[in-house]
C-alpha positions in Angstrom: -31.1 -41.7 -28.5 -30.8 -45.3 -28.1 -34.1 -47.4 -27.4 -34.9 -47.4 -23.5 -34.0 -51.1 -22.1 -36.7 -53.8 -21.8 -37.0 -56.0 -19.0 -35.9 -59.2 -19.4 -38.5 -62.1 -19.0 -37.8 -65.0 -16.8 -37.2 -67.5 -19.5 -34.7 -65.5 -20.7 -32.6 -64.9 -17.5 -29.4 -66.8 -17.1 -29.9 -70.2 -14.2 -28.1 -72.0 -12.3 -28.0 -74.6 -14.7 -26.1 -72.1 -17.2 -23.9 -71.5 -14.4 -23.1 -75.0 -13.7 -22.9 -76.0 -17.6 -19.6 -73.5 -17.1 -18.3 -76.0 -14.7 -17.4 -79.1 -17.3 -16.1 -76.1 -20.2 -13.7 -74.9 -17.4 -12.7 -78.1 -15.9 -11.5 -79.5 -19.2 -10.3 -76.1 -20.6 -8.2 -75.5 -17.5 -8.3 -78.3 -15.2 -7.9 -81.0 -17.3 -5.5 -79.5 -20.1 -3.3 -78.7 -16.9 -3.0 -82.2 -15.7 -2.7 -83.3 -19.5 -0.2 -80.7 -20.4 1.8 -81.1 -17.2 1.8 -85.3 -17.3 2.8 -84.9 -20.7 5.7 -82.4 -19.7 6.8 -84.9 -17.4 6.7 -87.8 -19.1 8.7 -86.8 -22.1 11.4 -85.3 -20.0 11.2 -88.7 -18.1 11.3 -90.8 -21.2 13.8 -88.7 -22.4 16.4 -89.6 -20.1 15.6 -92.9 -20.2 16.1 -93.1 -23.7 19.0 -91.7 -23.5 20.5 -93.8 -21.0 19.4 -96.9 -22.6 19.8 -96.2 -26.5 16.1 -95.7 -27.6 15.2 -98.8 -25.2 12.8 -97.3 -23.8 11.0 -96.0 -26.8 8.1 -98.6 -27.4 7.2 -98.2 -23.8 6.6 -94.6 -24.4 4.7 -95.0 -27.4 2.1 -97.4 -25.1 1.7 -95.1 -21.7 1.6 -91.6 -24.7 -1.5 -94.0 -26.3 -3.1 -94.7 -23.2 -3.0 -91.7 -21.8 -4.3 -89.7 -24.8 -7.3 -91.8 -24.7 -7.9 -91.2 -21.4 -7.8 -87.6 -21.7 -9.8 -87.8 -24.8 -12.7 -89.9 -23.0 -12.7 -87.5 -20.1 -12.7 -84.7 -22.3 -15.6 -85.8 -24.2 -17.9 -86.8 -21.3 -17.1 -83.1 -19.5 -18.4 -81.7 -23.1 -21.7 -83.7 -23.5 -22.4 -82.9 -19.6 -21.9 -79.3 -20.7 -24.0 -79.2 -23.7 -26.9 -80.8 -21.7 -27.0 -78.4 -18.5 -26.3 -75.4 -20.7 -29.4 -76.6 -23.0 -31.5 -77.1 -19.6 -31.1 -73.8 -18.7 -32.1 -72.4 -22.3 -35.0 -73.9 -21.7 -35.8 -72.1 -18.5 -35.5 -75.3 -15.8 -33.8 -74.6 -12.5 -33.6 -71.3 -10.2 -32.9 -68.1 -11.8 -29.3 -66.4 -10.7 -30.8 -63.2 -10.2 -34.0 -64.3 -8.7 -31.4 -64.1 -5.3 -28.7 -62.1 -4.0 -26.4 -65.5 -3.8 -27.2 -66.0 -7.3 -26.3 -62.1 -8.5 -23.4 -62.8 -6.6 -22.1 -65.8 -8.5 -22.9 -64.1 -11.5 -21.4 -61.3 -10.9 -18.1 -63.4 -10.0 -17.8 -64.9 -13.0 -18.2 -62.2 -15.1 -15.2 -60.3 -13.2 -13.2 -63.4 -14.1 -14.5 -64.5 -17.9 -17.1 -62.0 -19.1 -15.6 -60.8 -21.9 -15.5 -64.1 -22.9 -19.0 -64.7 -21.9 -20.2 -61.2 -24.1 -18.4 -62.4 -27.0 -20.2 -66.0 -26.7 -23.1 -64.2 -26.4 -24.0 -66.3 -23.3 -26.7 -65.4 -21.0 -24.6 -65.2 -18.2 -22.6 -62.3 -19.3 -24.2 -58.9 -17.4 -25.2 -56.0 -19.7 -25.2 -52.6 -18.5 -27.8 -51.6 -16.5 -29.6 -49.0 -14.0 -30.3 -51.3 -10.8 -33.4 -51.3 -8.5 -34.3 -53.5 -5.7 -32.2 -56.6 -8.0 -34.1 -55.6 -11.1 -33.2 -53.9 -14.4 -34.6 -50.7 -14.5 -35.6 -49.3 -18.1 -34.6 -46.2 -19.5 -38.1 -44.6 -19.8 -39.5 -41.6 -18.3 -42.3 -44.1 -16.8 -40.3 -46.7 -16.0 -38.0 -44.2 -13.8 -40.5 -42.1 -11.9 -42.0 -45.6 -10.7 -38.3 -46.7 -9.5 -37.4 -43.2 -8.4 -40.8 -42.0 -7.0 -38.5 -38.9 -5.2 -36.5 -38.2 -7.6 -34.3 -35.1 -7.8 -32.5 -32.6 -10.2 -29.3 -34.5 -8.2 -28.0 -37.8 -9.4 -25.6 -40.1 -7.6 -24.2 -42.6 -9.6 -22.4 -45.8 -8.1 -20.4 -47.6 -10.0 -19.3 -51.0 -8.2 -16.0 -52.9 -8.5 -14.6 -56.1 -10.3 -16.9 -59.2 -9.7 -19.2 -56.9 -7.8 -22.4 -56.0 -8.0 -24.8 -53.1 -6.9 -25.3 -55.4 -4.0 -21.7 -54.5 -2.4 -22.6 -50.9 -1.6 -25.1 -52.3 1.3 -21.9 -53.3 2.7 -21.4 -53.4 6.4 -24.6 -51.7 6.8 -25.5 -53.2 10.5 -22.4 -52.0 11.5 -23.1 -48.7 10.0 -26.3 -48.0 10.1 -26.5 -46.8 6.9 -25.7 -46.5 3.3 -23.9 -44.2 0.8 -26.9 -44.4 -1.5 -28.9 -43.1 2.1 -26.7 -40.2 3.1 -26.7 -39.3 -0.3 -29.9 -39.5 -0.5 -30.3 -37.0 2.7 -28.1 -34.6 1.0 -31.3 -34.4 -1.3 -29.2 -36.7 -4.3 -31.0 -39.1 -5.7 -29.0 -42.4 -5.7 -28.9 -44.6 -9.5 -26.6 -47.8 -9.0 -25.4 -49.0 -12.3 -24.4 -52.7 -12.5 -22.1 -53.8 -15.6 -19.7 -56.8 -17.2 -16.4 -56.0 -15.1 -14.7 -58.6 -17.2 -14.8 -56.6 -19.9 -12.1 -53.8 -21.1 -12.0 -51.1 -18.7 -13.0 -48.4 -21.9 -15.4 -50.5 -23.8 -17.4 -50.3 -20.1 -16.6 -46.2 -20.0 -18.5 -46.3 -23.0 -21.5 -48.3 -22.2 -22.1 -46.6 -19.3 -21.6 -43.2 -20.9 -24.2 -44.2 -23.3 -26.5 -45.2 -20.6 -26.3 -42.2 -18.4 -26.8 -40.0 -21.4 -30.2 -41.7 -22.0 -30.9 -41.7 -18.2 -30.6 -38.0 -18.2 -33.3 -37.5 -21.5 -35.6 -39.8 -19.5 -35.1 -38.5 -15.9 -38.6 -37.9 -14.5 -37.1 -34.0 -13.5 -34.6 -31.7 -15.0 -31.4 -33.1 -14.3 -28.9 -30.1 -12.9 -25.9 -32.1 -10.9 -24.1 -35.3 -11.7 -21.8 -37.0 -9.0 -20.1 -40.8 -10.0 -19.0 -42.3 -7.1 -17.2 -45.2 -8.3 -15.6 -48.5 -6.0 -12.3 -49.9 -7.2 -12.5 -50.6 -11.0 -15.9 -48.3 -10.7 -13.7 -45.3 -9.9 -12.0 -46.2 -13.4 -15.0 -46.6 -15.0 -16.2 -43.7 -14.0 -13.5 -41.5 -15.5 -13.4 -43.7 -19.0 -17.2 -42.7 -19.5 -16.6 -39.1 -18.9 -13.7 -39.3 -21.2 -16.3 -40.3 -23.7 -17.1 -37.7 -27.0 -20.2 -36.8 -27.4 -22.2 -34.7 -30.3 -25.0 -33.4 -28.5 -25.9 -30.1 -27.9 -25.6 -30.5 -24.0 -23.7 -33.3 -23.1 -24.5 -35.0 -19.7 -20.6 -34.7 -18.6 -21.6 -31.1 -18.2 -23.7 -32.0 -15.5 -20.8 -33.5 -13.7 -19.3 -32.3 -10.8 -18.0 -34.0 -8.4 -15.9 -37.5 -9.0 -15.5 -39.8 -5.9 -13.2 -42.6 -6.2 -12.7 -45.0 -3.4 -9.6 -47.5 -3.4 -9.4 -47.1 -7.5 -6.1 -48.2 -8.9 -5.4 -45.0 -11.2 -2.0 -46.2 -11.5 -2.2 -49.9 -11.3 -2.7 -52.6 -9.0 -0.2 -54.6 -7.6 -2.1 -57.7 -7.1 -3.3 -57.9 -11.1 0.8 -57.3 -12.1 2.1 -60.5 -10.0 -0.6 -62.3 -12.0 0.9 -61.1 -15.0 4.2 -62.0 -13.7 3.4 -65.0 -12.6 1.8 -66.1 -15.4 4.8 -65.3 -17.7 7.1 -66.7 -15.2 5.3 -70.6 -15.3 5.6 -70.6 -19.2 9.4 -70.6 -19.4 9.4 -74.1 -18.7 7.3 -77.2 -20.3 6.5 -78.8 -16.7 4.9 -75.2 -15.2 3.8 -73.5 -18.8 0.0 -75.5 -18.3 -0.5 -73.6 -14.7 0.8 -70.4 -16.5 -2.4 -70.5 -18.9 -4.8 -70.8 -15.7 -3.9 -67.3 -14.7 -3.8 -66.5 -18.7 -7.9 -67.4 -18.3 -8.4 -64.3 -16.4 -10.4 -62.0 -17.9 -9.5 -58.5 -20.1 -11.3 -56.5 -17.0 -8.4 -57.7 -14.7 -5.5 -57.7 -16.8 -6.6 -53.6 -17.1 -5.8 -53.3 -13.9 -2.4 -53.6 -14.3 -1.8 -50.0 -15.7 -5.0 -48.4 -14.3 -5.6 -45.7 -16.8 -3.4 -42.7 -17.4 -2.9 -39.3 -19.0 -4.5 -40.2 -21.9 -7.8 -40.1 -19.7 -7.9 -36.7 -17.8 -10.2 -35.3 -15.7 -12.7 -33.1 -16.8 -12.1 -29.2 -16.4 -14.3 -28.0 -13.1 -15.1 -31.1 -11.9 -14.1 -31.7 -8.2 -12.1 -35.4 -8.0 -12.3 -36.7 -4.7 -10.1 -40.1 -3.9 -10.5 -41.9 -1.2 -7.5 -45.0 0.1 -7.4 -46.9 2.5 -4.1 -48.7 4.5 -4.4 -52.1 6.9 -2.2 -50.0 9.6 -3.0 -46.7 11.2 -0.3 -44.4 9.8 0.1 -44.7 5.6 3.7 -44.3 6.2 4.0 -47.8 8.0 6.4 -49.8 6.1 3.2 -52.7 6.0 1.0 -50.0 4.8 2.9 -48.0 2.6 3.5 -51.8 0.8 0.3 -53.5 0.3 -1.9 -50.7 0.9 -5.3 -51.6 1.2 -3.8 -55.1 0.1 -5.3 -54.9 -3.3 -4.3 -51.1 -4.0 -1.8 -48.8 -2.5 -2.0 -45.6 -1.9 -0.4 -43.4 -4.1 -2.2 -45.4 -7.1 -5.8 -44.6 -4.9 -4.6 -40.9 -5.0 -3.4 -40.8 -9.2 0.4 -41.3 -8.6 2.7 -43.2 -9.3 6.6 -43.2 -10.0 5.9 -43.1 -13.8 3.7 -40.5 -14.2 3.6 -37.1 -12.2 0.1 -36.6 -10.2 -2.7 -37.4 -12.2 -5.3 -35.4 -10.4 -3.0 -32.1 -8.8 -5.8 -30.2 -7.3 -7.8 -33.2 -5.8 -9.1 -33.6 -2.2 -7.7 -36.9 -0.7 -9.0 -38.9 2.2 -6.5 -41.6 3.8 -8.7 -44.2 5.9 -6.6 -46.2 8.7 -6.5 -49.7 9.4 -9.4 -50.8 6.6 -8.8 -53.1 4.1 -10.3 -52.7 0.2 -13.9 -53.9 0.7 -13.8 -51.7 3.8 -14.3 -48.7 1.9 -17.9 -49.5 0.9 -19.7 -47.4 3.6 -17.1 -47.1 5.7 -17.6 -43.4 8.7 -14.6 -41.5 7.6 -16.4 -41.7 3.8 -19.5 -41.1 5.0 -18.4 -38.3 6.8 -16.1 -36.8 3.9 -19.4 -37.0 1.3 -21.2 -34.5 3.9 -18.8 -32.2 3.0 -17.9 -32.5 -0.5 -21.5 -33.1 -1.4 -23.7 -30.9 0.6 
């Protein structure tokens, strides 16, 4: 068994100024290098045909604007670097607000690491979000202790929620004042006890499956009771998460996917989403030609979280034997068979991917329930009263 999680001390929690040191990296990596790249395009295809309208005339003239305009990149790129190093090495140093001192600042974190955080765990930079059981906006450790302070009621029932990309465990207090309440408080009236798991969405979909597998396998030895049910509620790239960590093999004598038994999955892409292919598309599309190739390597900067949304994941990841999935989707229009719904969907995932099919593959989950919710868009889904109303039933 791994050793429980310590709490991280303030000093060594990722600021704002870590944050903002992000800003000159990015801006010359993608900003700049775009403008460079693209003027660059231009101006040789420019030259070009001067060149070869005048017989080379115009060939000195190049040489002077190509100079002058490699020094001005040069300069720019050097002052955006220096600026960089010195806000990144103020907030080593522990000046300036803490992100997650605020839930504006675990939001901008969390943001970025949807878009670069596999590039931020393989810097090793304190921005990028390890795995991690979530109370009140604090890391909670993996100790018997620890978790009977966090979960003073806890039960033999654990409801795990598992967030979506550049979410946090923030998003499930969605549209509470609408509400009126929460998953994690319905649950919690169905005597569950409600653990919300926070993790890197930028990184690959399975490297997550196995970090949280890991962590809710240690959660279980340290639970303050005897654990006897697992449910995984997972949002979006959560619901994907969810089934890569119970796809996980294990050598213990009792596993904590044995405790599972009930899967919800609300607006995941099990097939794909539509929105992450026409970034790939798009992004293959701009480098077929010199002028558009720089904007193609701006999409190219997402992270290896999104780009795993294209294919959602497939047969090679099925559901566990006697475990009840439950997928929930969701349409902008009232019917699902509205030619507006039955196209965008949700707008970031239709609805046969939400329900595990797709024209490739047959049905990914055959004996599932499925719950269609009308006229909601994809964030709708977090506590949403046609959800909250299906959980009473699947898990009384």
């Amino acid at each position: 068994m791994s050793t429980p999680a310590q709490p991280t001390t303030p000093s060594a929690q990722p600021g704002v100024l870590d944050a903002l040191g992000l800003l000159p990296t990015y801006g010359d990596e993608i900003v700049l290098q775009t403008v460079r790249d693209t003027h660059r395009a231009w101006a040789g295809r420019v030259y070009g045909l001067l060149n070869r309208a005048t017989g080379n005339r115009a060939r000195i003239p190049q040489l002077v604007h190509d100079g002058i305009a490699t020094t001005i990149y040069t300069s720019i790129g050097l002052g955006l670097s220096t600026s960089s190093v010195a806000l990144r090495a103020a907030g080593h140093q522990g000046l300036g607000p803490r992100l997650d001192a605020s839930p504006r600042g675990r939001f901008v974190r969390a943001a970025l690491n949807g878009l670069v955080g596999d590039r931020f765990a393989d810097e090793g930079s304190p921005l990028a979000i390890e795995v991690s059981v979530r109370r009140n906006g604090v890391d909670v450790p993996l100790s018997t202790e620890a978790l009977s302070t966090a979960f003073p009621g806890a039960t033999g029932r654990i409801a795990v929620l598992l967030h979506g990309l550049s979410e946090n465990e923030s998003f499930f207090d969605l549209h509470r004042e609408d509400v009126g309440t929460t998953y994690a408080e319905t649950l919690s009236e169905l005597g569950w006890t409600t653990v919300l798991v926070r993790y890197n969405t930028g990184r690959p979909i399975r490297v997550n499956g196995v970090e949280v597998a890991a962590l809710l396998r240690d959660l279980v030895a340290a639970w303050p009771v005897e654990a006897g049910r697992i449910a995984l509620v997972g949002h979006s790239m959560g619901g994907l998460v969810s089934r890569a960590a119970c796809a996980v093999a294990t050598e213990d004598d009792r596993p904590w996917t044995d405790l599972i038994t009930d899967v919800v999955t609300l607006g995941a892409p099990h097939a794909g989403a539509p929105l992450a292919v026409a970034v790939g598309h798009g992004s293959r599309l701009l480098a077929h030609l010199p002028e558009t190739s720089a904007f193609g390597r701006i999409l190219d900067h997402r992270s290896v979280g999104i780009e795993d949304l294209v294919d959602g994941l497939g047969h090679d990841v099925p559901p566990l034997p006697g475990v009840r999935y439950r997928l929930v989707a969701a349409t902008l229009t009232a019917s699902a068979r509205h030619p507006v719904g039955h196209l965008v969907g949700d707008l970031l995932v239709r609805v046969p991917s939400a329900h595990g099919r797709s024209r490739r593959q047959p049905d990914l989950f055959p004996d599932a329930d499925v719950l269609h919710v009308p006229g909601s868009d994809h964030f709708g889904l977090l506590n949403h009263p046609d959800v909250h109303e299906a959980m009473k039933r699947w898990l009384a």
